[in-house]
Predicted model as a PDB file, atoms N, CA, C, CB and O in Angstrom, pLDDT in the B-factor column:
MODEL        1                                                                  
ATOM      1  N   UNK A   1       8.825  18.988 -47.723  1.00 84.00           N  
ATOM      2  CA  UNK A   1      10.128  18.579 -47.245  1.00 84.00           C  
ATOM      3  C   UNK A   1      10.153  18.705 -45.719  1.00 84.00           C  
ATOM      4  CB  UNK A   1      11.252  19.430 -47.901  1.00 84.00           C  
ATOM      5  O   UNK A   1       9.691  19.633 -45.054  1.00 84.00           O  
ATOM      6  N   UNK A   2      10.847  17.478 -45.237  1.00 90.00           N  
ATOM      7  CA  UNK A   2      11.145  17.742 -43.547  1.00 90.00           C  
ATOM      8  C   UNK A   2      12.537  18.298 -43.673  1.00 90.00           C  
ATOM      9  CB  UNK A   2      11.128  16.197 -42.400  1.00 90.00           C  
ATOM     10  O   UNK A   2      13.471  18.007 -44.421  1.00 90.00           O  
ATOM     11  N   UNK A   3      12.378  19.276 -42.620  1.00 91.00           N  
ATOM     12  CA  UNK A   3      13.969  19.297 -41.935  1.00 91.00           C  
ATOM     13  C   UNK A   3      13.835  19.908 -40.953  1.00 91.00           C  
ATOM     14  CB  UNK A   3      15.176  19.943 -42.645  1.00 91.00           C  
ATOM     15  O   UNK A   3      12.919  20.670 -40.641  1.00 91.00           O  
ATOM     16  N   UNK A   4      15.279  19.440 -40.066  1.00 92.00           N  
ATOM     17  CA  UNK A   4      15.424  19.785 -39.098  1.00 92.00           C  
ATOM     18  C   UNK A   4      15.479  21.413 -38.432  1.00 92.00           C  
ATOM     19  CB  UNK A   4      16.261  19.127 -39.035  1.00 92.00           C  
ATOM     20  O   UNK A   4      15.834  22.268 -39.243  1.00 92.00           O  
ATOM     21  N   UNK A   5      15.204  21.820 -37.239  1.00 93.00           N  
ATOM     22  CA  UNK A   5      15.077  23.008 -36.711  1.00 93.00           C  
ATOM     23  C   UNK A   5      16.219  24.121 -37.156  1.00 93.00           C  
ATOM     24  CB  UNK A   5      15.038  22.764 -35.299  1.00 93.00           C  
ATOM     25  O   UNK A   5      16.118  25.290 -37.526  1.00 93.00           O  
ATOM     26  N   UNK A   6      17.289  23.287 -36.967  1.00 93.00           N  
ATOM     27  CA  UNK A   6      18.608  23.532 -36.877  1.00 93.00           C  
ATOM     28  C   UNK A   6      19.347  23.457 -37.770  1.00 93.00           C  
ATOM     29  CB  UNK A   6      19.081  22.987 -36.179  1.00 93.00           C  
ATOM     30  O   UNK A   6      20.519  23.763 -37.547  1.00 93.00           O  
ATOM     31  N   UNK A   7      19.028  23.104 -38.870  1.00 92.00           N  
ATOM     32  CA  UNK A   7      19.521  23.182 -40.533  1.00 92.00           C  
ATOM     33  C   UNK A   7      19.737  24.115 -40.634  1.00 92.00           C  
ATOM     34  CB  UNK A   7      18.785  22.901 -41.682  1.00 92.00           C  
ATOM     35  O   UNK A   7      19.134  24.876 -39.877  1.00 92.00           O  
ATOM     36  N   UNK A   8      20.851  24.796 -41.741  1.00 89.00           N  
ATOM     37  CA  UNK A   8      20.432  26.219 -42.045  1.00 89.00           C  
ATOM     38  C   UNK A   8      19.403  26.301 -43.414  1.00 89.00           C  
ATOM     39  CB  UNK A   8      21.871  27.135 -42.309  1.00 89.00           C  
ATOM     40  O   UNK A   8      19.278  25.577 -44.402  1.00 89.00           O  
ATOM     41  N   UNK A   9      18.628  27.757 -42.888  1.00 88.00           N  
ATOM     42  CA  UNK A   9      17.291  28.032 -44.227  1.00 88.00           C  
ATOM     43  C   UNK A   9      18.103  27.898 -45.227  1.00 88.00           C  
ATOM     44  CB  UNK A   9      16.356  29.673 -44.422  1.00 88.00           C  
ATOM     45  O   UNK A   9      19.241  27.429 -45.226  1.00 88.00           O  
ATOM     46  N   UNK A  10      17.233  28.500 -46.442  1.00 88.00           N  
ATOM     47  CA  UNK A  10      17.541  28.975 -47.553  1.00 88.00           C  
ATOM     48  C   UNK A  10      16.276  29.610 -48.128  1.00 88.00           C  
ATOM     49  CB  UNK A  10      18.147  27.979 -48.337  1.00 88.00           C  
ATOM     50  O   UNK A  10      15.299  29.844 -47.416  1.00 88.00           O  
ATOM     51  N   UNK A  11      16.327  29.937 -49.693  1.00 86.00           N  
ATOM     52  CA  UNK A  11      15.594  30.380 -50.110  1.00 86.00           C  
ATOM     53  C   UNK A  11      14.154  29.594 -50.488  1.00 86.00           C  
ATOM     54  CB  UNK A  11      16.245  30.867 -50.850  1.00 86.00           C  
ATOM     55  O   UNK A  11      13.087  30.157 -50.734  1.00 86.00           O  
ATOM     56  N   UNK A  12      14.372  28.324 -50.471  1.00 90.00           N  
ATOM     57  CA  UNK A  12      13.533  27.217 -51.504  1.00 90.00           C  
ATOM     58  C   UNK A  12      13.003  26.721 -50.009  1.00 90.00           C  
ATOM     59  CB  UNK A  12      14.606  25.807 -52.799  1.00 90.00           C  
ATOM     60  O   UNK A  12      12.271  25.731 -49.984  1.00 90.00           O  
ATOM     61  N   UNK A  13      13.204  27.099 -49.296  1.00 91.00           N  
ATOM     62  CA  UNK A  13      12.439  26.222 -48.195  1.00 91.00           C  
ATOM     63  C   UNK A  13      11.124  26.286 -48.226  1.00 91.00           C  
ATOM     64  CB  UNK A  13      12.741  26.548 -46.851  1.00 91.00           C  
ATOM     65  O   UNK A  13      10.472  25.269 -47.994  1.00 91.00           O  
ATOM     66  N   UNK A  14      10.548  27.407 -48.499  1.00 92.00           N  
ATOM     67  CA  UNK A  14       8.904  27.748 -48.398  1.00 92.00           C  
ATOM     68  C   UNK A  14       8.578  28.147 -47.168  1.00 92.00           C  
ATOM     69  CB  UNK A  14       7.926  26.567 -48.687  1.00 92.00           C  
ATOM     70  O   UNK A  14       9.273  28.920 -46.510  1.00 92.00           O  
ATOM     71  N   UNK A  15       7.177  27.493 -46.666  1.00 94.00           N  
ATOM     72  CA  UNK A  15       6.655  28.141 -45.447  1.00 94.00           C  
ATOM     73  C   UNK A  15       7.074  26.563 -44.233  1.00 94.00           C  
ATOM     74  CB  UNK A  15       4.552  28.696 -45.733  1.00 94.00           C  
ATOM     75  O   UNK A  15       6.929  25.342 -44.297  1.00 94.00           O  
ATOM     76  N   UNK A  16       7.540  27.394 -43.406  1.00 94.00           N  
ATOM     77  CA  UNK A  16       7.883  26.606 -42.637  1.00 94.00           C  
ATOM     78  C   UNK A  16       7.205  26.487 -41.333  1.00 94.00           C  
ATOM     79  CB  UNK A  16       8.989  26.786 -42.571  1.00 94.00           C  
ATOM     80  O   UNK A  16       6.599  27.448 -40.860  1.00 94.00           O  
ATOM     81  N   UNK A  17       7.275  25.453 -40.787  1.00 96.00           N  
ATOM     82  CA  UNK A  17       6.378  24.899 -39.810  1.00 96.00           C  
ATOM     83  C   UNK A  17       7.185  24.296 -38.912  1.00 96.00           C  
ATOM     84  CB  UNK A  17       5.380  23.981 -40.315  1.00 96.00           C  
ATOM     85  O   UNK A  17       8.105  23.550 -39.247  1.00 96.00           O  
ATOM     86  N   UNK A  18       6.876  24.595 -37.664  1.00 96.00           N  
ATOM     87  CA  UNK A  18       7.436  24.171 -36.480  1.00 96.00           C  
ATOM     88  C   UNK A  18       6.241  23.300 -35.782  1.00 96.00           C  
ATOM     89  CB  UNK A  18       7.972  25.453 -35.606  1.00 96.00           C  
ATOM     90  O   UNK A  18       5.258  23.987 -35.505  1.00 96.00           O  
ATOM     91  N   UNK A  19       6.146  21.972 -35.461  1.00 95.00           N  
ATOM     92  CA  UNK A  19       5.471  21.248 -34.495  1.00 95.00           C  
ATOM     93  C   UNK A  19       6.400  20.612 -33.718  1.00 95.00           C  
ATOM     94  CB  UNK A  19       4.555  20.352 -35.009  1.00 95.00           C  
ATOM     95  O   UNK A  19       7.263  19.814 -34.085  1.00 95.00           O  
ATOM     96  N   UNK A  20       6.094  21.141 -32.288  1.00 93.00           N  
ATOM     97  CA  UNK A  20       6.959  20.495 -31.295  1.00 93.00           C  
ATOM     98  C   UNK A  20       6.877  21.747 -30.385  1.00 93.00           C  
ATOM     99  CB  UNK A  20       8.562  19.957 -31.823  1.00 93.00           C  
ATOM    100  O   UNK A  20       7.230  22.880 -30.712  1.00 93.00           O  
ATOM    101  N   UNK A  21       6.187  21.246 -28.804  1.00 92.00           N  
ATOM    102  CA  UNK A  21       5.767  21.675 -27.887  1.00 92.00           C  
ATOM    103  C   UNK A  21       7.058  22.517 -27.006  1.00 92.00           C  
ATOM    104  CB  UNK A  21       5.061  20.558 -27.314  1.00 92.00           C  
ATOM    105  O   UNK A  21       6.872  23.394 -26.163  1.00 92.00           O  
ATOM    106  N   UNK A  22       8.243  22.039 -27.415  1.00 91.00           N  
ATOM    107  CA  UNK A  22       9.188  22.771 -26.504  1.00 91.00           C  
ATOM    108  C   UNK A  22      10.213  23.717 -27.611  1.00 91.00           C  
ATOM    109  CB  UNK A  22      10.146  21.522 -25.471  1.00 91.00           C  
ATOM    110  O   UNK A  22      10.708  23.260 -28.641  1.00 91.00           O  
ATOM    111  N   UNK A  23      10.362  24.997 -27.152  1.00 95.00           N  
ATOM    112  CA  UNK A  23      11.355  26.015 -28.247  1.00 95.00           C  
ATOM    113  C   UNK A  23      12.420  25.149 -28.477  1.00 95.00           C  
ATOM    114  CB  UNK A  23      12.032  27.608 -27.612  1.00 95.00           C  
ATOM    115  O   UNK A  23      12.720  24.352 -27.589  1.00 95.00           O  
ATOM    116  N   UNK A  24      13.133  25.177 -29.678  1.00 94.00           N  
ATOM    117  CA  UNK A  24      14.572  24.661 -29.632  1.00 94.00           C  
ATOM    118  C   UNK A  24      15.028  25.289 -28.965  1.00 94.00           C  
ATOM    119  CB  UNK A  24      15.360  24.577 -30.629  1.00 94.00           C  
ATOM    120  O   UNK A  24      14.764  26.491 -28.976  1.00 94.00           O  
ATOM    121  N   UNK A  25      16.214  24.567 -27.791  1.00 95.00           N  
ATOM    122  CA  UNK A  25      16.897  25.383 -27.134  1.00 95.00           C  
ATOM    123  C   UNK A  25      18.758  26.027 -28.114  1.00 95.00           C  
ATOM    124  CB  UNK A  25      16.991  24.396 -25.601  1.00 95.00           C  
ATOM    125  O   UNK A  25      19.577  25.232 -28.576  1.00 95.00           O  
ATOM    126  N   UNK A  26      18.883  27.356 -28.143  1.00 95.00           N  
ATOM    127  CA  UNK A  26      19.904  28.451 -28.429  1.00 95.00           C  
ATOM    128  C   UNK A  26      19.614  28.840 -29.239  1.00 95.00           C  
ATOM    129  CB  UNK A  26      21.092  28.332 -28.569  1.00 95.00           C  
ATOM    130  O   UNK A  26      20.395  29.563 -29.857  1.00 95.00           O  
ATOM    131  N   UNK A  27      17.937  28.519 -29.863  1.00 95.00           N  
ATOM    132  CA  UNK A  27      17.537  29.282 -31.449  1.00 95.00           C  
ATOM    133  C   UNK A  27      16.758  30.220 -31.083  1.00 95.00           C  
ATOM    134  CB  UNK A  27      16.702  28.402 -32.675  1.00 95.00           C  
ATOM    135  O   UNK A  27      15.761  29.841 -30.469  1.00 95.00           O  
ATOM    136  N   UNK A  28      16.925  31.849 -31.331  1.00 94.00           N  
ATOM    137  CA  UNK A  28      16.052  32.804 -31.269  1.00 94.00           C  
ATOM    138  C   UNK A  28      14.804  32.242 -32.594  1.00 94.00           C  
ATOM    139  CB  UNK A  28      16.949  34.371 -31.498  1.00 94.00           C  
ATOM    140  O   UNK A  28      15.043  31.429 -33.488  1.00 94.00           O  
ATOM    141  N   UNK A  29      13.642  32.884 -32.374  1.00 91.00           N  
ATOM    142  CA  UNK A  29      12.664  33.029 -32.749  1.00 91.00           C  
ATOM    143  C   UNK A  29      13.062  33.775 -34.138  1.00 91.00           C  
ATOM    144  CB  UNK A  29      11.846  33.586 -31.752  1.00 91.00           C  
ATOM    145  O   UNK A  29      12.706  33.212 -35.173  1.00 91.00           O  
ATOM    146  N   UNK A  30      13.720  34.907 -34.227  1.00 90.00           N  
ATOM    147  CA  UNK A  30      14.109  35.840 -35.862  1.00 90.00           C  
ATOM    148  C   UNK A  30      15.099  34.697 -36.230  1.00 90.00           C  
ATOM    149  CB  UNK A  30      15.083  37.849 -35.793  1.00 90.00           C  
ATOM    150  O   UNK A  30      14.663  34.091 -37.209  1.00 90.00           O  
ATOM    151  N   UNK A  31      16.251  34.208 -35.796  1.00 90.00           N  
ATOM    152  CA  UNK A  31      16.832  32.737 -36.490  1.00 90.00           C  
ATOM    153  C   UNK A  31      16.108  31.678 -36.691  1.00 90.00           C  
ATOM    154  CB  UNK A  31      17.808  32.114 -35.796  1.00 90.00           C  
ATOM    155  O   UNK A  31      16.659  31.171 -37.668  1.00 90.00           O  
ATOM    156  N   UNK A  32      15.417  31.153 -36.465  1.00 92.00           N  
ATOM    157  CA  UNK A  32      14.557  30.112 -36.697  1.00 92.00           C  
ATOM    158  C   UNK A  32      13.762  30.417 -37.861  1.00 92.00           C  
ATOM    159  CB  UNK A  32      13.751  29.833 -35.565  1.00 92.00           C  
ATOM    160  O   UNK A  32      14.003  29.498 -38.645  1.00 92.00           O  
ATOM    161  N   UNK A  33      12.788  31.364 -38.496  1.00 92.00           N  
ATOM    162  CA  UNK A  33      12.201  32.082 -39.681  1.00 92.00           C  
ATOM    163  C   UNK A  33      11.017  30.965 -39.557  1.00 92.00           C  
ATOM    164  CB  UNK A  33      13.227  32.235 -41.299  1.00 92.00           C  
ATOM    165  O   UNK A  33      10.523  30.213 -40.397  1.00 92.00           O  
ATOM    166  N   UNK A  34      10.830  31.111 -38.537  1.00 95.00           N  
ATOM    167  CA  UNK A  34       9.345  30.193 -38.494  1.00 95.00           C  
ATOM    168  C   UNK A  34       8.007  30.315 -39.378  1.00 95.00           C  
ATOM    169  CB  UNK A  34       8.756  30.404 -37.171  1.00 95.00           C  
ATOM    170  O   UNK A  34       7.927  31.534 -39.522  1.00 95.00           O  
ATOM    171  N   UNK A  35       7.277  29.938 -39.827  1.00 95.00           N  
ATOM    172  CA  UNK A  35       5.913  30.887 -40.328  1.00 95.00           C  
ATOM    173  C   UNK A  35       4.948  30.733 -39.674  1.00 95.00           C  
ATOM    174  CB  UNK A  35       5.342  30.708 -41.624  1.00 95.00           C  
ATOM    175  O   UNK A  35       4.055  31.578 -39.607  1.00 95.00           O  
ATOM    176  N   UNK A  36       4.924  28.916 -38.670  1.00 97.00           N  
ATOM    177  CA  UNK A  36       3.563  28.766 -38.341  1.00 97.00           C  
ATOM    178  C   UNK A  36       4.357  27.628 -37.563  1.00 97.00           C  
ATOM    179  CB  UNK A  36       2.212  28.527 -39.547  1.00 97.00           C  
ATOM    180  O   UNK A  36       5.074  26.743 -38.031  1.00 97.00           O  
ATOM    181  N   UNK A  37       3.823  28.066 -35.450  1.00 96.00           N  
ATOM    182  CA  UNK A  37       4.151  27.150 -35.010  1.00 96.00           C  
ATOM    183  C   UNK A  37       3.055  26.155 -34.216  1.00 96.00           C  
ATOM    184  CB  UNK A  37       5.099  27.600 -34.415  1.00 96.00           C  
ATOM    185  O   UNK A  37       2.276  26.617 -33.382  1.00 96.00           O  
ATOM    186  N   UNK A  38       3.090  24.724 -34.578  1.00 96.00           N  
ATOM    187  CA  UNK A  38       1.674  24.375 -34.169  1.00 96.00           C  
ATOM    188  C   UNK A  38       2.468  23.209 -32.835  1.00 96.00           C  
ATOM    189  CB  UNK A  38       0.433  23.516 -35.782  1.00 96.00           C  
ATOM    190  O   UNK A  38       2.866  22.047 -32.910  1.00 96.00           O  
ATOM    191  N   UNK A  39       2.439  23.930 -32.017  1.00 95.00           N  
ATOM    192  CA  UNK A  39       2.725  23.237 -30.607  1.00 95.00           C  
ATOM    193  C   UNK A  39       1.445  22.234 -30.080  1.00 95.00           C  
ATOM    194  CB  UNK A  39       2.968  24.525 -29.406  1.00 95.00           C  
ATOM    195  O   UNK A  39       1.733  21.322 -29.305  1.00 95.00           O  
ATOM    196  N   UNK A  40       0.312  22.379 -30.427  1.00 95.00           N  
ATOM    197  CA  UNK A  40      -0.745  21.731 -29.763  1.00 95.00           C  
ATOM    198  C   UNK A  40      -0.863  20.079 -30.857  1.00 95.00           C  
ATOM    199  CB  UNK A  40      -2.334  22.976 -29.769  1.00 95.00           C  
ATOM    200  O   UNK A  40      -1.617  19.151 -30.563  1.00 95.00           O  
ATOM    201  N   UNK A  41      -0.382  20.084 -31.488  1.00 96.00           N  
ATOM    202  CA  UNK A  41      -0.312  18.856 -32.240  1.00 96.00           C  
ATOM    203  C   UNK A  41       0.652  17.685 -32.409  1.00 96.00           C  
ATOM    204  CB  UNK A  41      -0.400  19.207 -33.217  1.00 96.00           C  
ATOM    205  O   UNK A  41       0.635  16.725 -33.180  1.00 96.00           O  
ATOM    206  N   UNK A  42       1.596  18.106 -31.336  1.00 95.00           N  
ATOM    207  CA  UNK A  42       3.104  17.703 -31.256  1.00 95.00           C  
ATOM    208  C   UNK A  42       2.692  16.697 -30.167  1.00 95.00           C  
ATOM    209  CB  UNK A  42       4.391  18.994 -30.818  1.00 95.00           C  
ATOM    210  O   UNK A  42       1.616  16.857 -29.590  1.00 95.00           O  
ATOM    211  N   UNK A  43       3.397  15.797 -29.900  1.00 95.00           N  
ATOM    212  CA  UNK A  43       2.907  14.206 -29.045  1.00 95.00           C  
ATOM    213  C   UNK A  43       3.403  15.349 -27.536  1.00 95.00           C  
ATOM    214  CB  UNK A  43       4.330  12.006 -29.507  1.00 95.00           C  
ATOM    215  O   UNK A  43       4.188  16.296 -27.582  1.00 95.00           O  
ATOM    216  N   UNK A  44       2.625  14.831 -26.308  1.00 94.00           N  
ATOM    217  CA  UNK A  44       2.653  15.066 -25.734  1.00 94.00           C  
ATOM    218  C   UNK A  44       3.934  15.027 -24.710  1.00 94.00           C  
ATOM    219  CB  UNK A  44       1.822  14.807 -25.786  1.00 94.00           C  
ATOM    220  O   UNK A  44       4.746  14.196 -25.115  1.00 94.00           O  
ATOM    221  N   UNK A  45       4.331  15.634 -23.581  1.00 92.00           N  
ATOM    222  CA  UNK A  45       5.293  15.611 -23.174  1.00 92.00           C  
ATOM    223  C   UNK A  45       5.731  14.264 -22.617  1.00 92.00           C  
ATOM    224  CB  UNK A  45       5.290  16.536 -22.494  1.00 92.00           C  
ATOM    225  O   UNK A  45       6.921  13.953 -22.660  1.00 92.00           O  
ATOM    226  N   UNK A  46       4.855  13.489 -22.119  1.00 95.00           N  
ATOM    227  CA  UNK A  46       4.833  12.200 -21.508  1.00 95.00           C  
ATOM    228  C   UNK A  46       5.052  11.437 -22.394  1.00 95.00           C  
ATOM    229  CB  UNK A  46       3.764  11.815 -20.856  1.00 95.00           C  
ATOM    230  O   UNK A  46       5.992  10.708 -22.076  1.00 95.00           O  
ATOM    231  N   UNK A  47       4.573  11.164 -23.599  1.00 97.00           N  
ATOM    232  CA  UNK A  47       4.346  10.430 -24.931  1.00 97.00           C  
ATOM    233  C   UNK A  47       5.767  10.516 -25.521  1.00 97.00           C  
ATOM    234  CB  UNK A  47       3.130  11.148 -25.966  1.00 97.00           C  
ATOM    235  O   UNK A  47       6.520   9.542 -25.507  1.00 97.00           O  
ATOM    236  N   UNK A  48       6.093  11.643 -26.010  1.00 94.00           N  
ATOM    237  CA  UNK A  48       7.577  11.701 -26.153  1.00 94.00           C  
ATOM    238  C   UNK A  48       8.998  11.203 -25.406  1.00 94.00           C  
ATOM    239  CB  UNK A  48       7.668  12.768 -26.161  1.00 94.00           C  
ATOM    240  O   UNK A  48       9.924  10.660 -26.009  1.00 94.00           O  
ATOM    241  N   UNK A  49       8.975  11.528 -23.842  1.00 95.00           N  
ATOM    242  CA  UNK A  49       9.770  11.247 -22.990  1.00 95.00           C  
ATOM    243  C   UNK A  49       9.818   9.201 -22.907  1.00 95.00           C  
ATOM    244  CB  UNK A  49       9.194  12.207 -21.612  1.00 95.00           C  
ATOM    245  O   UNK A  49      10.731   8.422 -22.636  1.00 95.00           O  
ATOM    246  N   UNK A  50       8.296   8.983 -23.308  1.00 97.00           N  
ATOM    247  CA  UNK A  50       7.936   7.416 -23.065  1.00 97.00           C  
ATOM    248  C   UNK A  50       8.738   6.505 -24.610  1.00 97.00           C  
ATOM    249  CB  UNK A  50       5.758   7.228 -23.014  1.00 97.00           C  
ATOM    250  O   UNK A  50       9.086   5.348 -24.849  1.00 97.00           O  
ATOM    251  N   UNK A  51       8.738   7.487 -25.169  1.00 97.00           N  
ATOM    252  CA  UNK A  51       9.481   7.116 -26.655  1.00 97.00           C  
ATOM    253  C   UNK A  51      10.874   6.714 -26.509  1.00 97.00           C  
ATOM    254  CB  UNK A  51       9.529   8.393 -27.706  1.00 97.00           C  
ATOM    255  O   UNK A  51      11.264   5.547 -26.464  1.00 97.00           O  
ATOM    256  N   UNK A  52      11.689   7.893 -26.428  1.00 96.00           N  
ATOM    257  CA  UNK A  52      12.592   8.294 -26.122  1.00 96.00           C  
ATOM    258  C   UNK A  52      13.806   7.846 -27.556  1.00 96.00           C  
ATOM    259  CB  UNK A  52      12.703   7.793 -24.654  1.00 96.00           C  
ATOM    260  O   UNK A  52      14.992   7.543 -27.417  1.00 96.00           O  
ATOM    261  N   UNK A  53      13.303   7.906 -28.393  1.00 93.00           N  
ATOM    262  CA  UNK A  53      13.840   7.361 -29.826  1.00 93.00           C  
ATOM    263  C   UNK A  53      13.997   6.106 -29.841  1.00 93.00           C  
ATOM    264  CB  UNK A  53      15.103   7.855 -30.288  1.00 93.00           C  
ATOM    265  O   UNK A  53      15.080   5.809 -30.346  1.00 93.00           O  
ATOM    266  N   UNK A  54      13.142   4.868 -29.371  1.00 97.00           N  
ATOM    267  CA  UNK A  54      13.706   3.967 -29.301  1.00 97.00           C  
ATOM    268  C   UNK A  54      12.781   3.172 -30.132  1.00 97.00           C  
ATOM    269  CB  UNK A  54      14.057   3.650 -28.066  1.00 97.00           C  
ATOM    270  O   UNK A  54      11.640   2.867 -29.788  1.00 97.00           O  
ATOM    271  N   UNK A  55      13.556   2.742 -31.658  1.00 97.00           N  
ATOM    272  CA  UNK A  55      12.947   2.336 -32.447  1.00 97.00           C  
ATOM    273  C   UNK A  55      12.130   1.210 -32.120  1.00 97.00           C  
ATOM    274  CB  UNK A  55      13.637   2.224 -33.278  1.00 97.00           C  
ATOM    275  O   UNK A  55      11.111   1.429 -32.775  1.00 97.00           O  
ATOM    276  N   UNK A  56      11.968   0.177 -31.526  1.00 98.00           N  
ATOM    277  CA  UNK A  56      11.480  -0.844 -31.038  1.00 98.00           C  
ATOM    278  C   UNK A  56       9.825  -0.104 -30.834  1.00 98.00           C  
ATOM    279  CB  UNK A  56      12.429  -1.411 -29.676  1.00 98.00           C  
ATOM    280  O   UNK A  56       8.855  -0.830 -31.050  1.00 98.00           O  
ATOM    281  N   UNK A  57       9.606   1.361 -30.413  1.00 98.00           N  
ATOM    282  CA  UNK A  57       8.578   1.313 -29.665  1.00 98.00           C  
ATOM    283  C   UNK A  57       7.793   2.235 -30.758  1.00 98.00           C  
ATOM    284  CB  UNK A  57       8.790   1.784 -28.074  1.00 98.00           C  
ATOM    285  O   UNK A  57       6.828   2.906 -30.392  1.00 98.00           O  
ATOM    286  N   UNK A  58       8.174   2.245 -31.914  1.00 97.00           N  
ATOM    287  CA  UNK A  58       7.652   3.630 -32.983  1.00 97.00           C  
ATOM    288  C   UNK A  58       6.058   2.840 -33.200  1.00 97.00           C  
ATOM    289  CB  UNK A  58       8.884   3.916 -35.000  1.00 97.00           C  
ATOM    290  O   UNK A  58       5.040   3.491 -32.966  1.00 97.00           O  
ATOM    291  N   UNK A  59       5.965   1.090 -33.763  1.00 98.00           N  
ATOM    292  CA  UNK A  59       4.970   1.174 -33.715  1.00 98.00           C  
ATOM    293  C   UNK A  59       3.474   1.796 -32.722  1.00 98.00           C  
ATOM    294  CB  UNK A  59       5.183   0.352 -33.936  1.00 98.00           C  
ATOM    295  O   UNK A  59       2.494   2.492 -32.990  1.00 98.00           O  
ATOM    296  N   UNK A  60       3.993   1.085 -31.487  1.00 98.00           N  
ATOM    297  CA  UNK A  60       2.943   1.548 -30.703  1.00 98.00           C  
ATOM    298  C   UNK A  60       2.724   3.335 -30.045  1.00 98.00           C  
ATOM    299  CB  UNK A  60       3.104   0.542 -29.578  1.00 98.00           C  
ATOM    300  O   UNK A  60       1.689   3.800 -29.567  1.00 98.00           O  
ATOM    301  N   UNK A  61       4.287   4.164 -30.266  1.00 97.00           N  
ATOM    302  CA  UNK A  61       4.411   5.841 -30.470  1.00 97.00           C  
ATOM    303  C   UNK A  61       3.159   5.969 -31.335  1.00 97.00           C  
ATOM    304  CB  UNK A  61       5.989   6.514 -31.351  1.00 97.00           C  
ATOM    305  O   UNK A  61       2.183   6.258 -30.643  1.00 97.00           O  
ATOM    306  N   UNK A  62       2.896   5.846 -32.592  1.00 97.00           N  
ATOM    307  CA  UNK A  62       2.217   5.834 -33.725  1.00 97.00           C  
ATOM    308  C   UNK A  62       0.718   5.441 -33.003  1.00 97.00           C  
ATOM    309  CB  UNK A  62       2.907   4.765 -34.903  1.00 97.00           C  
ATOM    310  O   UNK A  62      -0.040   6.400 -32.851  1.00 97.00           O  
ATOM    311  N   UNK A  63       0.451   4.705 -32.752  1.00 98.00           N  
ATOM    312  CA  UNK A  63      -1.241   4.000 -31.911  1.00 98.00           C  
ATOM    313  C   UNK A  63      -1.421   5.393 -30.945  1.00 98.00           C  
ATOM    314  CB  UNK A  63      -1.026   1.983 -30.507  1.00 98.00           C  
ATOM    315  O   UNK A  63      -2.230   6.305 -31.119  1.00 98.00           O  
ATOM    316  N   UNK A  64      -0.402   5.258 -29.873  1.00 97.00           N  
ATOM    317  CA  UNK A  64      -0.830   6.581 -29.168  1.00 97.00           C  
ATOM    318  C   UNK A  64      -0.873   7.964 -29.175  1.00 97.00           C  
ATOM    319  CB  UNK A  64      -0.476   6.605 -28.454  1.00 97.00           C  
ATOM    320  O   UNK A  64      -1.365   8.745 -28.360  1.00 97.00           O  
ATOM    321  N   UNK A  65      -0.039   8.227 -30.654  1.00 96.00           N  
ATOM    322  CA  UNK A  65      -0.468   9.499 -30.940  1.00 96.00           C  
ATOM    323  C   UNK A  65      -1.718  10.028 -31.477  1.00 96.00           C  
ATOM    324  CB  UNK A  65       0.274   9.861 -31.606  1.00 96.00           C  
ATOM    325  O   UNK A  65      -2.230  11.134 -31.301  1.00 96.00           O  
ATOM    326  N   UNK A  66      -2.130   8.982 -32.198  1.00 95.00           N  
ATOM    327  CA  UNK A  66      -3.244   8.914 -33.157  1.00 95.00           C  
ATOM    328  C   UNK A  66      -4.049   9.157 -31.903  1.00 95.00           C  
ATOM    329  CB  UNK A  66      -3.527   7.480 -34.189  1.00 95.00           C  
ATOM    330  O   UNK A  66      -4.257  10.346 -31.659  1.00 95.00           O  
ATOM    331  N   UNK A  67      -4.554   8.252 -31.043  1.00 94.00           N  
ATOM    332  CA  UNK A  67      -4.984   8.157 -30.717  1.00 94.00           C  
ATOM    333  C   UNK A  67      -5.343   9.657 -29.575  1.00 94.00           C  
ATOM    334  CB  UNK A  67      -4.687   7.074 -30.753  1.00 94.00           C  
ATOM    335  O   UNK A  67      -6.278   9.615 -28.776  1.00 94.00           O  
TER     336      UNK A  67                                                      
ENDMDL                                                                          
END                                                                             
């Protein structure tokens, strides 16, 4: 299951995983109940900012992450 940072847990969530290079900002680390955070796999800061949610560009987001 995905969800967001900022959801609240629960019990059924399992082990949770954080990818994404920058902390959420106003979430402590003991609120968050992280298990495993993999920052080095998260699109790069440039890559992201070049995105910027703009669906038009997900295909080629997708080419350069892979890549």
């Amino acid at each position: 299951m995905v969800k967001r940072i900022y959801s609240l847990t629960n019990e059924g969530d399992g082990f949770r995983v954080l990818v994404n290079r920058l902390w959420p900002r106003g979430l402590s680390k003991k609120d968050a109940r992280v298990d495993l955070r993999l920052k080095d796999i998260a699109p790069s800061d440039g890559l992201r900012r070049w995105f910027g949610h703009e669906p038009a560009r997900w295909e080629e987001f997708k080419r350069r992450y892979f890549a």
